[in-house]
N, C-alpha and C positions, 0 to 999 in steps of 0.2 A: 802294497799289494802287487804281486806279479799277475802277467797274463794268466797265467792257467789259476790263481785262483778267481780274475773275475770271469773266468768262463765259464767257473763251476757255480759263482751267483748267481751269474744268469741262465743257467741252464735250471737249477733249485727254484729260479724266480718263476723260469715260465712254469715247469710242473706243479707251484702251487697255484700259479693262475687257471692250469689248466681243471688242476680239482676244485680251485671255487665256480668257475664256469660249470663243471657235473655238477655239483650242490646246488647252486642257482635253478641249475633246469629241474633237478629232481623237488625242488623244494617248490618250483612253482607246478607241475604236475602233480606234487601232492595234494596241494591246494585247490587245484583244479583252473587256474588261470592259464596253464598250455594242455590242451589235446596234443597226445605224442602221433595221433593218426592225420589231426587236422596239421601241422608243421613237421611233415614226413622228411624233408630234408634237415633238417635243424637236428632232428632225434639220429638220422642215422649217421650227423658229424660229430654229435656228441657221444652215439656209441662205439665210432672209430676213438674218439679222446678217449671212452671207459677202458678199453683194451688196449689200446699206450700203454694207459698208466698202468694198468695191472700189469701190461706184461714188464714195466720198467722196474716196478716193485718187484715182482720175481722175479726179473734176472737181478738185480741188486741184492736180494735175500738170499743170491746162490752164489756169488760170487765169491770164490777161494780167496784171493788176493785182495781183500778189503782190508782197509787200516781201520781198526778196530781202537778203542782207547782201550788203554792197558791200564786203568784205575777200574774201568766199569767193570771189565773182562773178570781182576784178581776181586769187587766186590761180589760180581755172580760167582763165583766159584768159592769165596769162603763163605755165602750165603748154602751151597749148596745147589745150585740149579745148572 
């Protein structure tokens, strides 16, 4: 492994940490074990994390120059989509 692919794990690694940490809190406010009013600072570092990630996923869902696999690419297309 070269450097820039373990930079791209670690970088893949923290973004899933970062979405288990949202599911964590959303799952325990579903429940009702956090008040998002009563842990005001907690909710507003977690809804700084919410718009990270979204906005990391949209820029990645926009990105011209992505390597795309060229198997998946010719099965969408002679699927038709």
């Amino acid at each position: 492994m070269d450097q820039r692919s373990v930079a791209r794990l670690l970088i893949d690694a923290f973004w899933v940490f970062v979405v288990g940490i949202i599911a964590c809190y959303a799952f325990f406010v579903l429940i009702g074990g956090i008040r998002p009013a009563d842990t005001l600072g907690l909710t507003i570092v977690i809804g700084v994390l919410l718009v990270l990630c979204l906005a990391r996923a949209w820029a990645q869902s926009h990105h011209k120059n992505a390597q795309r696999d060229r198997r998946l690419v010719a099965a969408r297309e002679r699927r038709g989509f």
